[in-house]
C-alpha positions in Angstrom: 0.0 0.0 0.0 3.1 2.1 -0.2 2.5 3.9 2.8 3.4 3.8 7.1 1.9 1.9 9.4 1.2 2.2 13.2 -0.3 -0.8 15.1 -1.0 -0.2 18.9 -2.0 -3.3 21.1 -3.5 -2.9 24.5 -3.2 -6.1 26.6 -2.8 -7.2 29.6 0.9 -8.2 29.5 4.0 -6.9 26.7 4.2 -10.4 25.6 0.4 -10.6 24.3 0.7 -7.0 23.1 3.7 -7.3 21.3 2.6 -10.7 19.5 -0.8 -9.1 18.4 1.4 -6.5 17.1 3.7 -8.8 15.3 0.6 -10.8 14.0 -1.6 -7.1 12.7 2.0 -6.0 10.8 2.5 -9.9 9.0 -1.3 -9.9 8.1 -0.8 -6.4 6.2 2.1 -7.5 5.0 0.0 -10.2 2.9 -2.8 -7.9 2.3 -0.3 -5.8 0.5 1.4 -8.5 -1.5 -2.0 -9.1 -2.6 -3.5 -5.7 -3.7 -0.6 -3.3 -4.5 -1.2 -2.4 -7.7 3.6 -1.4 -7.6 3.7 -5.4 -7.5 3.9 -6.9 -10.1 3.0 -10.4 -8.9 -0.4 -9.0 -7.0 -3.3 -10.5 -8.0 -4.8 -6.7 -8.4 -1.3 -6.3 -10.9 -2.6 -9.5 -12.5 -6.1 -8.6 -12.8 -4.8 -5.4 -14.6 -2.9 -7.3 -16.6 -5.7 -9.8 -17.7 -8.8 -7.3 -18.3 -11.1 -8.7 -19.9 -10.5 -12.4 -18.7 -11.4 -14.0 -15.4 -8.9 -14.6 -12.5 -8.9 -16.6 -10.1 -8.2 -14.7 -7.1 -7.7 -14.9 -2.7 -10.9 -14.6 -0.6 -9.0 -10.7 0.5 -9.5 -9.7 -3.2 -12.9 -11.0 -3.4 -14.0 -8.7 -0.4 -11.7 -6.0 -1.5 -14.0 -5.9 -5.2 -17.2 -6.2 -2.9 -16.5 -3.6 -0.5 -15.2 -1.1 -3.8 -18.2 -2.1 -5.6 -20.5 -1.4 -2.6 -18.7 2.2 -2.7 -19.3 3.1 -5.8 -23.1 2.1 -5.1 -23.0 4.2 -1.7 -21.9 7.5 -3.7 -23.4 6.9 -6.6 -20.5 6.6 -8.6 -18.6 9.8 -6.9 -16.1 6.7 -5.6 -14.8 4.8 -8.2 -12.2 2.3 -8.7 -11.2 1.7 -12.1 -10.0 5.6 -12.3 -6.5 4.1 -12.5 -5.8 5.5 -16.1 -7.0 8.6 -14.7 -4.7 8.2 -12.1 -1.6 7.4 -14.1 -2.4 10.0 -16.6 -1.8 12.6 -13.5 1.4 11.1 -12.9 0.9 8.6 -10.0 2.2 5.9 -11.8 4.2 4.1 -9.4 5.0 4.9 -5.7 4.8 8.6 -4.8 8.3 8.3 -4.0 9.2 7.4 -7.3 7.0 9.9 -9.2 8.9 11.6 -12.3 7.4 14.7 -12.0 8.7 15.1 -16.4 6.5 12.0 -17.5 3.2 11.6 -18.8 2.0 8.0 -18.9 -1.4 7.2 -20.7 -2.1 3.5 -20.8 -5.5 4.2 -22.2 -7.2 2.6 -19.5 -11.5 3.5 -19.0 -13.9 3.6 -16.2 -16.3 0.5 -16.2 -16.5 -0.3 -12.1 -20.6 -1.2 -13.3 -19.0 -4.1 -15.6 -17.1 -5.7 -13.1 -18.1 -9.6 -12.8 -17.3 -10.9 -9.4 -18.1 -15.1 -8.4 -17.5 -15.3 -5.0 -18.0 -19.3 -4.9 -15.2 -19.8 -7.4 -12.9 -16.7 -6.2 -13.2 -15.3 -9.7 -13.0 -11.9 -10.7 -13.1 -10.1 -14.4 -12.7 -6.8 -15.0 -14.0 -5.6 -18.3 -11.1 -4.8 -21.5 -9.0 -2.2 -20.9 -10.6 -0.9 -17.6 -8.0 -1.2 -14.6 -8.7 -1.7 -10.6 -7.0 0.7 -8.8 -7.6 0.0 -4.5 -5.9 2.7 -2.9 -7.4 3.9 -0.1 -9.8 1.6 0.2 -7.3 -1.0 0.4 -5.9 0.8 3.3 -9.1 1.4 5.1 -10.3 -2.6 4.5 -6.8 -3.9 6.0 -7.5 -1.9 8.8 -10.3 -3.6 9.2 -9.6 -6.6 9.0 -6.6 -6.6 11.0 -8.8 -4.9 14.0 -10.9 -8.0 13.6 -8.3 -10.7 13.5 -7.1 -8.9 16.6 -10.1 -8.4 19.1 -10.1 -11.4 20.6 -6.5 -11.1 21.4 -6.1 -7.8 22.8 -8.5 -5.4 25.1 -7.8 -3.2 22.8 -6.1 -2.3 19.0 -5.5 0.8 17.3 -4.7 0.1 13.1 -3.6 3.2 11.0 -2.5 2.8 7.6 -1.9 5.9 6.0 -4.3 7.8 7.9 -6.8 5.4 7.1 -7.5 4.3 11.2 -9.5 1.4 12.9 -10.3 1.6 16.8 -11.3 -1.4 18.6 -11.6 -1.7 22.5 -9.8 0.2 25.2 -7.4 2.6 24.4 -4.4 2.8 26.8 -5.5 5.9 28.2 -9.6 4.9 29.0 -12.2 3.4 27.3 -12.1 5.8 24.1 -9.2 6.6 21.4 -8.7 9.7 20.8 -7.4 11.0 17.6 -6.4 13.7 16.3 -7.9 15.9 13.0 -5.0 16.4 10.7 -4.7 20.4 9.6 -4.4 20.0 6.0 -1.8 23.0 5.7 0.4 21.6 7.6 -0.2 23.1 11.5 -1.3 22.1 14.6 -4.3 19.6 14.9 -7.9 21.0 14.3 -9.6 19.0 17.3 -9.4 15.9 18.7 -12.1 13.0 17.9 -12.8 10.0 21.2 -13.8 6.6 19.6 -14.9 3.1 21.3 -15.1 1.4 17.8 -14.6 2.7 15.1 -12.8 4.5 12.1 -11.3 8.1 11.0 -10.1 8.6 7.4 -8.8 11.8 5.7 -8.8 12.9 1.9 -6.5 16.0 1.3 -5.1 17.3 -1.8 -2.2 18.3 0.0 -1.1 14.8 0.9 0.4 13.7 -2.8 1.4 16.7 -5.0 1.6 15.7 -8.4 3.0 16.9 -11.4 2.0 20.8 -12.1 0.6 21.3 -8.4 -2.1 18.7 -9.3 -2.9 15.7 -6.8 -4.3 12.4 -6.9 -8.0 12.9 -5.8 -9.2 12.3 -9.4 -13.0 13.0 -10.1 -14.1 10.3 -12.5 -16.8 12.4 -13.5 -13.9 14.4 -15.0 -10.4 12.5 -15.3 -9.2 15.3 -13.7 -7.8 16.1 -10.1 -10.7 17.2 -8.5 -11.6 21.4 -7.8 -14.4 21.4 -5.4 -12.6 24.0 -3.0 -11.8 22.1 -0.3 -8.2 21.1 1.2 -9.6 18.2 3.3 -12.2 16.1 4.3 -12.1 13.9 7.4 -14.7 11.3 7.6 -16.3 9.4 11.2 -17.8 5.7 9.9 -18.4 1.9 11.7 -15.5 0.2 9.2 -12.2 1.8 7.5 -13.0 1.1 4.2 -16.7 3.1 4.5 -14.7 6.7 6.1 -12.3 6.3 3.2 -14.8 5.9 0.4 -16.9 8.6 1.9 -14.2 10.9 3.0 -13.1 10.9 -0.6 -16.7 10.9 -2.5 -17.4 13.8 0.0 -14.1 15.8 -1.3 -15.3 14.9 -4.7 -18.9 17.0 -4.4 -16.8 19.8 -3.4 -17.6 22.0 -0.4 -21.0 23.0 -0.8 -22.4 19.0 -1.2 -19.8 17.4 0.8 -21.7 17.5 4.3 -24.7 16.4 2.2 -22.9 13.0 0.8 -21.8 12.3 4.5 -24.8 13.0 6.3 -27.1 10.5 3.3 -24.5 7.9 4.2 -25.8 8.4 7.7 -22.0 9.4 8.9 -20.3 12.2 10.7 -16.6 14.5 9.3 -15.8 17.7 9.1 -14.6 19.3 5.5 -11.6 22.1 5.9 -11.9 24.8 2.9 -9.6 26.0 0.8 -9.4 29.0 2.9 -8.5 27.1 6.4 -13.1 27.4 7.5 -14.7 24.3 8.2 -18.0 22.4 7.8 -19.1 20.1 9.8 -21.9 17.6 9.8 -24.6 18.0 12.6 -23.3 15.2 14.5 -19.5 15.9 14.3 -19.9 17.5 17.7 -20.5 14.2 19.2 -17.0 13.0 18.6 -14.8 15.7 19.5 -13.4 15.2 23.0 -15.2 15.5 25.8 -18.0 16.5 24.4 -17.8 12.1 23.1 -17.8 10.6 26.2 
């Protein structure tokens, strides 16, 4: 997934603790040799490579096509997961470390996420000719999930972040709630500080990956383009990582007068920064900053 990751384990002795953690960092070590799309040997590489043919595929990828596919029906579309020629058209071609600012793929690829063909019984999936899968965040949010799952009967508590992408589970070691903090998207101190039991926090911010002529990689499918909706950030509140990241992102993508809206019809709470450093916030944000949560 190209990106850090922070695993906290709460147990009752450093022993359990430090195994969970050992287990949650193998287990997303997998996930990413399965679904980076820098690798070539994924099966997400692979189903790239085949469009247009089926593949036989891990139970992961299975739920990592269901849970996209469920996004793209969440926002109607506003998420979508086979921008990756959009994506490599902006310049994110490979790892953001390895960007070359100077080049300007185009493999041609289309959107088609609505021609996907998933069999869950035979672990097949087939993405239509010349349309390619890209997971990105929701990759990160999903594996923070699952992790967090694999681990709750170990622990008392877990904390996953990938990327900013962040699953809560059980006690924190401070109380009963996490607290986490609301990233400023320009760079200074945080904008508030969120208490969670169970749950998960993901940010979308056009400052995080700078592409080639300013741009970023928050492409609007409607578009092919990096999206213009006047907003720096979005940070999104959901049950499950892979739900704040598709809707932290979908909400970015409606821009800042429709963002609240596409949160609050997903029935989750966030908080959008502007371009100009004001916020908006959903009704309900209030409920998760501080003590205001308990």
């Amino acid at each position: 997934m190209g990106t850090d990751v922070h695993l906290i384990a709460v147990a009752r002795s450093i022993r359990t603790a430090s195994a969970a953690v050992d287990r949650g960092r193998e287990r997303i070590e997998q996930l990413e040799a399965l679904w980076s799309r820098f690798r070539p040997t994924s099966e997400v590489s692979l189903m790239n490579a085949m469009a247009g043919m089926p593949v036989r595929v891990s139970p992961e990828t299975i739920a990592l096509v269901e849970r996209a596919l469920d996004g793209v029906r969440l926002t109607r579309g506003r998420f979508d997961p086979t921008v990756l020629g959009a994506v490599v058209r902006a310049g994110y071609d490979r790892t953001y470390a390895e960007i070359d600012p100077d080049a300007v793929p185009d493999d041609g690829r289309e959107l088609g996420a609505t021609r996907i063909e998933i069999d869950p019984d035979a672990l097949l999936v087939r993405l239509p000719g010349r349309v390619g899968f890209d997971p990105g965040g929701i990759g990160k949010g999903l594996a923070a999930d699952i992790v967090s799952h694999e681990l709750a009967d170990r622990v008392a508590g877990i904390c996953v972040n990938i990327g900013g992408d962040l699953r809560v589970h059980g006690e924190s070691p401070d109380g009963p709630a996490w607290g986490v903090e609301v990233e400023d998207p320009f760079g200074g101190g945080p904008r508030g500080v969120l208490s969670l039991a169970d749950g998960a926090v993901a940010t979308s911010a056009r400052t995080r990956r700078v592409l080639r002529d300013g741009g970023h990689h928050l492409i609007d499918p409607a578009t092919g383009l990096p999206s213009v909706g006047g907003l720096a950030s979005v940070t999104a509140i959901a049950g499950q990582g892979w739900m704040a990241e598709v809707l932290a992102k979908a909400s970015f993508l409606a821009g800042a007068d429709e963002g609240c809206g596409v949160l609050e019809a997903a029935g989750v709470d966030g908080v959008l920064v502007l371009d100009g450093g004001t916020e908006r916030r959903t009704p309900g944000y209030r409920r998760f900053r501080g003590a205001e949560a308990a």
